[in-house]
C-alpha positions in Angstrom: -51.7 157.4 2.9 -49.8 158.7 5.9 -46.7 161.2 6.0 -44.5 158.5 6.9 -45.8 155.9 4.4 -46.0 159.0 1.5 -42.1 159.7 2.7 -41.3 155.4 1.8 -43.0 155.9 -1.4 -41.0 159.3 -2.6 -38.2 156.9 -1.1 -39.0 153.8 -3.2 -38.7 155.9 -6.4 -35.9 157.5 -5.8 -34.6 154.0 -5.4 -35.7 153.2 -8.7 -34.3 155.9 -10.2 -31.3 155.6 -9.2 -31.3 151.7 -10.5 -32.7 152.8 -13.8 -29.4 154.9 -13.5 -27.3 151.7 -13.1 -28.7 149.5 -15.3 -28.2 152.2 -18.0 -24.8 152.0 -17.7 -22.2 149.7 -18.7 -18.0 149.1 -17.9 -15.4 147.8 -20.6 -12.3 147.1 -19.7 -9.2 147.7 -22.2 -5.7 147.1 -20.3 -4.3 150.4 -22.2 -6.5 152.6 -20.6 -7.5 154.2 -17.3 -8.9 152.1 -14.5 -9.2 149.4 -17.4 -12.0 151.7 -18.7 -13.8 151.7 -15.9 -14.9 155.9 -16.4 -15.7 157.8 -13.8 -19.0 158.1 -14.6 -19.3 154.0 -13.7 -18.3 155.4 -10.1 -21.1 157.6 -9.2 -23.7 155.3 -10.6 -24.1 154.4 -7.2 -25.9 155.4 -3.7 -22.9 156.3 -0.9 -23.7 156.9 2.6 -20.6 156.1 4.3 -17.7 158.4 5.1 -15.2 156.0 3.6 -17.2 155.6 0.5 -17.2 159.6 0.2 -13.5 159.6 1.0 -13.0 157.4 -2.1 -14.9 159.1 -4.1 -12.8 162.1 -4.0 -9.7 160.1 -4.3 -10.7 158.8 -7.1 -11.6 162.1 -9.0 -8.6 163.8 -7.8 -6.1 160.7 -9.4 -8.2 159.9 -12.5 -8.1 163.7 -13.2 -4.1 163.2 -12.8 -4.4 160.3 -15.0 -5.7 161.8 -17.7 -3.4 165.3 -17.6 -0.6 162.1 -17.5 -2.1 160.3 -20.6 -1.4 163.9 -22.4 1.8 163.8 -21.5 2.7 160.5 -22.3 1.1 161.1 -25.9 3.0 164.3 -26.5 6.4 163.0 -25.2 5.9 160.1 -27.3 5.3 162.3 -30.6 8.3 163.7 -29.7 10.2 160.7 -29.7 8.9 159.4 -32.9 9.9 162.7 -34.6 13.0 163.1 -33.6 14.7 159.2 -32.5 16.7 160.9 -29.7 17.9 159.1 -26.7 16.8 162.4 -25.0 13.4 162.1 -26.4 13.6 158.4 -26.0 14.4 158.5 -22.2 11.6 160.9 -21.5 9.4 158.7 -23.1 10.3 155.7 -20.7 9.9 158.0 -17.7 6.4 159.0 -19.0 5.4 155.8 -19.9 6.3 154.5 -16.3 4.3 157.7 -14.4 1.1 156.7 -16.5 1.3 153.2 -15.8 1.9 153.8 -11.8 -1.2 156.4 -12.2 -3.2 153.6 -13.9 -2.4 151.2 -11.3 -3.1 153.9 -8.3 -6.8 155.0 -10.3 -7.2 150.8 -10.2 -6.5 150.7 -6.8 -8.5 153.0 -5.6 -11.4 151.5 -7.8 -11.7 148.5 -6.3 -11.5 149.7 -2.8 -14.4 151.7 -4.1 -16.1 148.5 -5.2 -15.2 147.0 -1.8 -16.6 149.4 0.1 -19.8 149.5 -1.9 -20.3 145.9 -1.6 -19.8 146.1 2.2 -22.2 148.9 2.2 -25.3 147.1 0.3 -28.1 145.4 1.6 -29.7 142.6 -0.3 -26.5 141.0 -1.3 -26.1 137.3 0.5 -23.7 137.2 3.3 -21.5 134.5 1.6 -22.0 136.1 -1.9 -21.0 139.1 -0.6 -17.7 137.4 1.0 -16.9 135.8 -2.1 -16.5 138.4 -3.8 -15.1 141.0 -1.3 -12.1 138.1 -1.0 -11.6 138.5 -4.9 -11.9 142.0 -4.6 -8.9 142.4 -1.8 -7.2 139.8 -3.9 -7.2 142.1 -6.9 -6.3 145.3 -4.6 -2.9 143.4 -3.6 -2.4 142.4 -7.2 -2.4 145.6 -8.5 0.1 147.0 -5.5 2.4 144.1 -6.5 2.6 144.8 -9.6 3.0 148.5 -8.3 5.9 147.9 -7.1 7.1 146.3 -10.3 6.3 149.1 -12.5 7.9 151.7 -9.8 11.4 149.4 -9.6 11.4 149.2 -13.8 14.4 151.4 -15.2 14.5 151.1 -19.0 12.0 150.7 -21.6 12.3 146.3 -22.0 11.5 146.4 -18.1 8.1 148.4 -18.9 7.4 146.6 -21.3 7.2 143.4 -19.5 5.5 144.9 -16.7 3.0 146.5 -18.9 2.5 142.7 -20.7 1.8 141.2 -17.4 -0.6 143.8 -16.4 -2.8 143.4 -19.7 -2.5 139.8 -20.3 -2.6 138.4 -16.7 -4.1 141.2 -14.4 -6.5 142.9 -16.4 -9.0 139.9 -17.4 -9.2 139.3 -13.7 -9.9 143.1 -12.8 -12.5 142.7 -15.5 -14.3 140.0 -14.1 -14.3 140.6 -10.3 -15.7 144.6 -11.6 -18.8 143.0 -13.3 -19.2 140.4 -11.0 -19.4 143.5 -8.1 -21.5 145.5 -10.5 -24.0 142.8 -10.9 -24.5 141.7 -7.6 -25.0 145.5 -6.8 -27.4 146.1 -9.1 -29.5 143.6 -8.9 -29.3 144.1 -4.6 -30.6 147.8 -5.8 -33.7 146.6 -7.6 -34.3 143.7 -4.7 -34.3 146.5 -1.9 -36.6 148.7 -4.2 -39.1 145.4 -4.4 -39.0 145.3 -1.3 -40.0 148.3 0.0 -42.5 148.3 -2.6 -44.2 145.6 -0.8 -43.7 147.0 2.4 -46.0 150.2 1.1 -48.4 147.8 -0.2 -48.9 146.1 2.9 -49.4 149.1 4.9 -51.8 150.4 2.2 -53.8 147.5 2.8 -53.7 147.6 6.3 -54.8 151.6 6.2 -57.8 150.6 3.6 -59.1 147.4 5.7 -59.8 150.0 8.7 -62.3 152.0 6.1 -65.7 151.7 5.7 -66.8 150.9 2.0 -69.7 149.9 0.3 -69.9 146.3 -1.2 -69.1 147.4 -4.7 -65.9 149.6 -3.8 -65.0 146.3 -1.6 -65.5 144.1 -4.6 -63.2 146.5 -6.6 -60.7 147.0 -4.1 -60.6 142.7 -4.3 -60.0 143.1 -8.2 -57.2 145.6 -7.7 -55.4 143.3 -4.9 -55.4 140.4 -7.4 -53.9 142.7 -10.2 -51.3 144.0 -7.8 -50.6 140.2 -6.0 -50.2 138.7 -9.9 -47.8 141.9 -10.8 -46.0 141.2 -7.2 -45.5 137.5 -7.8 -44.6 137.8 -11.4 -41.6 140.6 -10.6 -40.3 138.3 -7.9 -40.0 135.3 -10.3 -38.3 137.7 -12.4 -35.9 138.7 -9.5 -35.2 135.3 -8.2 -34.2 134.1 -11.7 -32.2 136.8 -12.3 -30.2 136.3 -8.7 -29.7 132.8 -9.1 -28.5 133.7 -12.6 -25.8 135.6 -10.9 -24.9 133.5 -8.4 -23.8 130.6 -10.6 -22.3 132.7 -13.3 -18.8 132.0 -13.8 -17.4 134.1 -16.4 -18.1 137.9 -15.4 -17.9 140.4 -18.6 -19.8 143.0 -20.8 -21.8 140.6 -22.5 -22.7 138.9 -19.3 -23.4 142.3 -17.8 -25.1 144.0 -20.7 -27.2 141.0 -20.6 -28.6 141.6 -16.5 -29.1 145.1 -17.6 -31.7 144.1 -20.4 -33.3 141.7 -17.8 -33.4 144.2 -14.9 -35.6 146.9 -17.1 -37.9 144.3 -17.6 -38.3 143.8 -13.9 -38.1 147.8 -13.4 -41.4 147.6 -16.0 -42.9 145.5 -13.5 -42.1 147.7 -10.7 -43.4 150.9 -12.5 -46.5 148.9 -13.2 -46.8 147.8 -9.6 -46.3 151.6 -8.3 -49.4 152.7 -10.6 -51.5 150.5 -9.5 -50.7 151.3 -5.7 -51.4 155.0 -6.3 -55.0 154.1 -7.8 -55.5 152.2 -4.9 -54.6 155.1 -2.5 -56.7 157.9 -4.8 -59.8 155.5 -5.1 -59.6 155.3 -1.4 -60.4 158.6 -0.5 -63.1 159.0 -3.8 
């Protein structure tokens, strides 16, 4: 196989690795905690090549990092105020409790822009899919700085309070559900493109070996391996086109749901691995 083919091949796994990553990860989203529970460790789970992406990235660490020194805060200062019952302690309390929820909102923000631009990034993803859910995603982003505002304008404890109900009963099960539903699409777009560079080395393999002189018995078992690799081939992108309709017509995006694609999506990276193997025997046996 030639240096530029050998390069797509080192390239195809690092695709799948980097999927395997993906799939081996999963989001939950509680309303009383960072980013809805979205970690940052969710964040890096995928490939960034743009400058904005990057740029996110960094925002992100920097106001999740702030989050969490604010979630300390917020937990001492409300010891504090169950010890002692002052106003004093009480009123620092409320104040605390308002910074963590307009640090919350601003780690949520920037999520979802992070999502966005990810989506807008990935190949593999159908055009109106992709709009779909890059409309839901804006939608969210301009929910959240709504409700922003809310939070910043509260003054006493009853006013964060309602705030704080709206956020978790209204806003976070749809922050919830456009996150999977993002997640999804992306990951399964990740094993597509890896499928389909796949093929693309098998092709070229093919090409390379049908220029070589063989004898009739290597020819007759470079036939057997082509119909081992075609059945692995067609039996992956069953697998794949199940698993995207799947996710096209899902309409209630959550753990379950996702936890679900990711059990589905090792079985097609199985299929992948298996496909890879027998493309490298093909390429030693050829030069046996």
């Amino acid at each position: 196989m030639n240096l530029r083919k050998r390069n797509l091949f080192l390239v195809v796994f690092g695709c799948i690795a980097v999927a395997l990553a993906v799939t081996g990860k999963s989001v939950t989203a509680q309303g009383t905690s960072a980013a809805g529970g979205l970690s940052a460790e969710t964040i890096f789970l995928k490939r960034f090549s743009s400058e904005e992406s990057k740029k996110l990235i960094r925002l992100y660490q920097d106001q999740y990092e702030v989050y969490r020194q604010t979630e300390r805060d917020f937990t001492t200062l409300q010891a504090q105020y169950l010890q002692l019952g002052t106003l004093a302690s009480l009123e620092s309390a409320v104040v605390s409790s308002r910074a963590i929820m307009l640090v919350r909102t601003d780690v949520l923000i920037t999520y979802h822009e992070l999502l966005a631009a990810t989506l807008v990034e990935s190949i593999g993803v159908e055009l109106e899919l992709k709009q779909d859910t890059l409309g839901q995603l804006q939608q969210s982003i301009e929910d959240l700085k709504n409700i922003r505002v809310e939070i910043a304008a509260s003054n006493d404890r009853f006013a964060i309070g309602a705030v704080n109900s709206t956020f978790e009963e209204e806003l976070v099960p749809q922050l919830y559900s456009v996150a999977y539903k993002t997640l999804s699409q992306l990951v399964v777009s990740d094993l597509q493109n890896v499928f389909d560079k796949t093929k693309q080395v098998y092709a070229e393999l093919k090409t390379e070996l049908t220029a070589k002189e063989v004898t009739k018995l290597q020819l007759e078992e470079r036939a057997r391996a082509y119909t081992e690799v075609d059945a692995a081939i067609a039996a992956v992108e069953v697998q794949l086109a199940a698993i995207t309709a799947e996710v096209k017509t899902e309409e209630k995006f959550d753990e379950r749901f996702y936890q679900q694609l990711v059990d589905k999506l090792q079985k097609v990276y199985g299929g992948l691995s298996q496909i890879m193997t027998y493309i490298e025997e093909l390429e030693r046996t050829s030069h046996e």
